[in-house]
N, C-alpha and C positions, 0 to 999 in steps of 0.2 A: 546461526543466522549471520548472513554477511552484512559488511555495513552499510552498502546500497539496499537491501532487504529492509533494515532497519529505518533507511532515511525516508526510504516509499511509505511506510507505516505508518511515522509520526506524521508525515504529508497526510495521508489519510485520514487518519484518530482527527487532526488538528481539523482538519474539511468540514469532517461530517460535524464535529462540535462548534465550529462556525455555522454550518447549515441548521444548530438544533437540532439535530435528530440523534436518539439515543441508542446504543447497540441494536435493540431489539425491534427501533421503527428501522434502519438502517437493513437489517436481516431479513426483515417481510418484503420490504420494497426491490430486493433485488435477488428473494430467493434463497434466501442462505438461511443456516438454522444462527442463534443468536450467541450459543456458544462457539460456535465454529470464528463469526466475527472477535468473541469476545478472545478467543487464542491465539488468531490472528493479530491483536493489537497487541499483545503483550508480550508475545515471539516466542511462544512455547515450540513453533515449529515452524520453519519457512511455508509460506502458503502457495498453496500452486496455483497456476498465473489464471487458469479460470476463473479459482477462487476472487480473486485479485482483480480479474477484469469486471469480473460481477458485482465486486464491491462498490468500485470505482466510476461503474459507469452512470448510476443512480443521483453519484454526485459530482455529475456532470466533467469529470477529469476518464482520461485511459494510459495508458503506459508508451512512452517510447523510444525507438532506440535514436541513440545520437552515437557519433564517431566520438570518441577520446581522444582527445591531443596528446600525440607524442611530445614527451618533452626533448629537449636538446640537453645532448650531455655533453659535458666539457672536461677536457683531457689537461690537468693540472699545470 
């Protein structure tokens, strides 16, 4: 799992546990089975972005894309 993967995740876990709600209210409210979240949080396997959008959309955040800044290289 990459480390952007990983930083969406802890965003997430960190959400729904601010929102109160525990894997399993989390899983019913947007469809998903409660193990499927619980794999997702731990990173047994990158989650695919349905998955992901489904999680996410219940508590009230969705994913999106931004430009990355190139940085300036300098020549010694």
């Amino acid at each position: 799992m990459s480390e952007i993967e990983k930083e969406v995740i802890r965003a997430m876990v960190k959400i729904r546990e601010e929102q109160g709600l525990s894997q399993a209210e989390l899983a019913e409210i947007c469809q998903l089975k409660q193990p499927a979240i619980a794999r997702m949080e731990r990173g047994v396997h990158s989650p695919q972005i349905g998955s992901l959008l489904r999680a996410l959309a219940p508590l009230g955040y969705t994913l999106q894309i931004v430009a990355i800044e190139k940085q300036a290289s300098f020549d010694g």
